[in-house]
N, C-alpha and C positions, 0 to 999 in steps of 0.2 A: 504493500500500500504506500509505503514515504518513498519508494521508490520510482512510483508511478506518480507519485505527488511533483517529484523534485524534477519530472520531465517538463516540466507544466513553466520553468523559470527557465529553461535553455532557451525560446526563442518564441517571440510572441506568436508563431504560427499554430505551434501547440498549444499556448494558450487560446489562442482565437477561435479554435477547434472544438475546446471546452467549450466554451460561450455560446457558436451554435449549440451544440449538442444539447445544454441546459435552457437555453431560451427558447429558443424550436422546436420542443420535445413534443409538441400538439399541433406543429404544424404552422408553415410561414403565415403571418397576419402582416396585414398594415400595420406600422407603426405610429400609422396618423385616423384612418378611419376603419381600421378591425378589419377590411376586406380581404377575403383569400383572393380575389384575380389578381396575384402577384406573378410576375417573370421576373427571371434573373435579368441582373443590369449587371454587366463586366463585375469590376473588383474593384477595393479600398484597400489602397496602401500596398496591393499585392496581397493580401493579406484575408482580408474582409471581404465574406461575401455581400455584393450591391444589389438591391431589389427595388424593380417599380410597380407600383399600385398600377392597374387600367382604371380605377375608377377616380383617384384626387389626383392620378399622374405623379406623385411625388417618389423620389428615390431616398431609399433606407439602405441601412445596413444592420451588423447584430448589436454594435455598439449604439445605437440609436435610443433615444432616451435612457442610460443606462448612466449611471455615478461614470462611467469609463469613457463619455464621450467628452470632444473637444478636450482630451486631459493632453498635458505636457510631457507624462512618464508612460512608455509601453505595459499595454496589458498582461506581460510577464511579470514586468516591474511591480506593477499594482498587486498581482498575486503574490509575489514574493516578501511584500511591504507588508500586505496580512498577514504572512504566515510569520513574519519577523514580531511584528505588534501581541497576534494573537497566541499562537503558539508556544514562542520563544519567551514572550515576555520582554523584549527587549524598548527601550526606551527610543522615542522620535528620534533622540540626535544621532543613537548608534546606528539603528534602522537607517538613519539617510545617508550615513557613512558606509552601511553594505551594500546598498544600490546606488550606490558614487550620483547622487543627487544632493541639493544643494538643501536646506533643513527648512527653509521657505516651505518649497515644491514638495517636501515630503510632508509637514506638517499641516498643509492645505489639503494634501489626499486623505490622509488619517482622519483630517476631521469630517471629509465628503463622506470618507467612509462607513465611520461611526455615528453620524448624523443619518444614511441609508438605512442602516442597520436598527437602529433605534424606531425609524419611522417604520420600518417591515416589524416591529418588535410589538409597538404600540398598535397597528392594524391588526394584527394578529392576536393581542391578548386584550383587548377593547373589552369587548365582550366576557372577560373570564373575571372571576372574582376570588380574592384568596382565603385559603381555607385551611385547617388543621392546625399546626403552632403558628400563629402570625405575632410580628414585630411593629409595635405601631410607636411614632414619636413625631415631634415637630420639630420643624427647622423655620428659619426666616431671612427671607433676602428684603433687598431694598426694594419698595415699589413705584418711588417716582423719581422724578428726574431734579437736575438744579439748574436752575438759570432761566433763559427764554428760551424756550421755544415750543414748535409747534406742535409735537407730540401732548404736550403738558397739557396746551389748551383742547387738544382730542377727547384726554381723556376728561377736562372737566375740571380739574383738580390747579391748586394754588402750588405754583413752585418750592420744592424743600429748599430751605438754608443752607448755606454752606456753613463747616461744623458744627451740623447740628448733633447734639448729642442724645441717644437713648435713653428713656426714662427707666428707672429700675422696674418695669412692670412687664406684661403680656403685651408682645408686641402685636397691633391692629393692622390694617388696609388705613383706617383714618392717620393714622400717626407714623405713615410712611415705611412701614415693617412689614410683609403679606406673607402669612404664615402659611408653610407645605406641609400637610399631612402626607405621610409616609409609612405605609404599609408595605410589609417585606416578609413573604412567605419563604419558611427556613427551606430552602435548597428549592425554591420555584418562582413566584412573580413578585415583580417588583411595583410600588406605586406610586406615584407620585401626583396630590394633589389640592391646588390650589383652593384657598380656602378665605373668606374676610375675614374672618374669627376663631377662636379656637372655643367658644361658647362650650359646655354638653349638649346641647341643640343640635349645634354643627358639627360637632363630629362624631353625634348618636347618626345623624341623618348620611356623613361617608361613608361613616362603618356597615351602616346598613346596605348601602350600595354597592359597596365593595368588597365584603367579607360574608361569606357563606355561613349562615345561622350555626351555632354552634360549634363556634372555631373559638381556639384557646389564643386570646391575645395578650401581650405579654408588654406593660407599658410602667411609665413612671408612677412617680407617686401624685402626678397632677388631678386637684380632684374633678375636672370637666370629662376624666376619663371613667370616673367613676358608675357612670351613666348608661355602660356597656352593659353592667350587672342583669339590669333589667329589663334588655334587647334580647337576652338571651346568649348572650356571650360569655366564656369562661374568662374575668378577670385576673390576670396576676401579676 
């Protein structure tokens, strides 16, 4: 298996070759309007196969909407940058040092990547709720901006101060703090969400959305979590 892996970085044809084979696997479609009257159109880069639609005219290829199109680094490169990331564990600057790229160009693919991945991650677990030992806690980022401008007046909201300082309390959405609830199924899904308050109200009404009745959640000693008791959830 690592050895048929490791063919896959000799020379982007073989990687190119994968990409059909996994994109294609039901058959050429438009990449613009879903039609099958597709014919081949020549090649890309030598490499890539070219396809045109009869019905919008337009010509595709496999890279065509794909994290890998218009990129700066070959799609061997790109495979070998995951297996270094994922895999290896290795770090952006080392990683851009074993594909002799420059850590700009590498840390722009990584985060294309990891941003793909995330959004195939979130589509895919939408719909699923977590259950059995869950981990629930909050964190808090900043939520508005400083100064002028036009986002500020979108949202509605009066500009934050510069150093403005935290109050020792619960931070709100009114007082420029927006608290994430965060639910984390031991060895399955992750969650992540936004929230204006951390009330019992408000995160009797996430848990309930988010957590499969009768799941053991496992949180601090804040008492708005206390409220779980009598949803039906095992506190601890």
């Amino acid at each position: 298996m690592l050895a048929k892996l490791l063919t896959l970085f000799v020379c982007e044809a073989s990687a190119a070759k994968l990409l059909g084979e996994v994109r294609l696997v039901k058959g050429v479609r438009c990449s613009y309007c879903s039609s099958e009257a597709i014919i081949r159109w020549a090649w890309c880069r030598h490499v890539y196969q070219r396809y045109r639609c009869k019905v919008c005219l337009r010509a595709f290829n496999d890279k065509t909407w794909t994290v890998f199109a218009y990129s700066r680094i070959s799609l061997n490169e790109w495979l070998f940058l995951a297996y270094l990331l994922g895999c290896l564990h290795l770090s952006i600057l080392k990683a851009s040092r074993e594909i002799e790229r420059s850590y700009g160009i590498a840390y722009r693919s990584a985060r294309k990547m990891m941003y793909a991945i995330h959004r195939y991650c979130g589509n895919s677990w939408r719909s699923r709720k977590t259950s059995g030992i869950v981990e629930m806690d909050e964190a808090y980022i900043t939520a508005s901006l400083k100064g002028s401008h036009d986002r500020i007046l979108r949202l509605g909201r009066k500009p934050r101060r510069r150093d403005l300082k935290a109050k020792p309390r619960r931070s709100l959405w009114k007082n420029d703090k927006l608290p994430i609830l965060i639910l984390v199924e031991r060895g399955g899904l992750e969650l992540y969400i936004p929230s204006i308050d951390v009330r019992g109200e408000t995160i009797s009404m996430i848990a309930s959305r988010h957590a499969e009745p009768g799941s053991r959640i496992y949180m601090d000693g804040f008492p708005s979590y206390m409220i779980l008791q009598s949803l039906g959830f095992s506190h601890e």
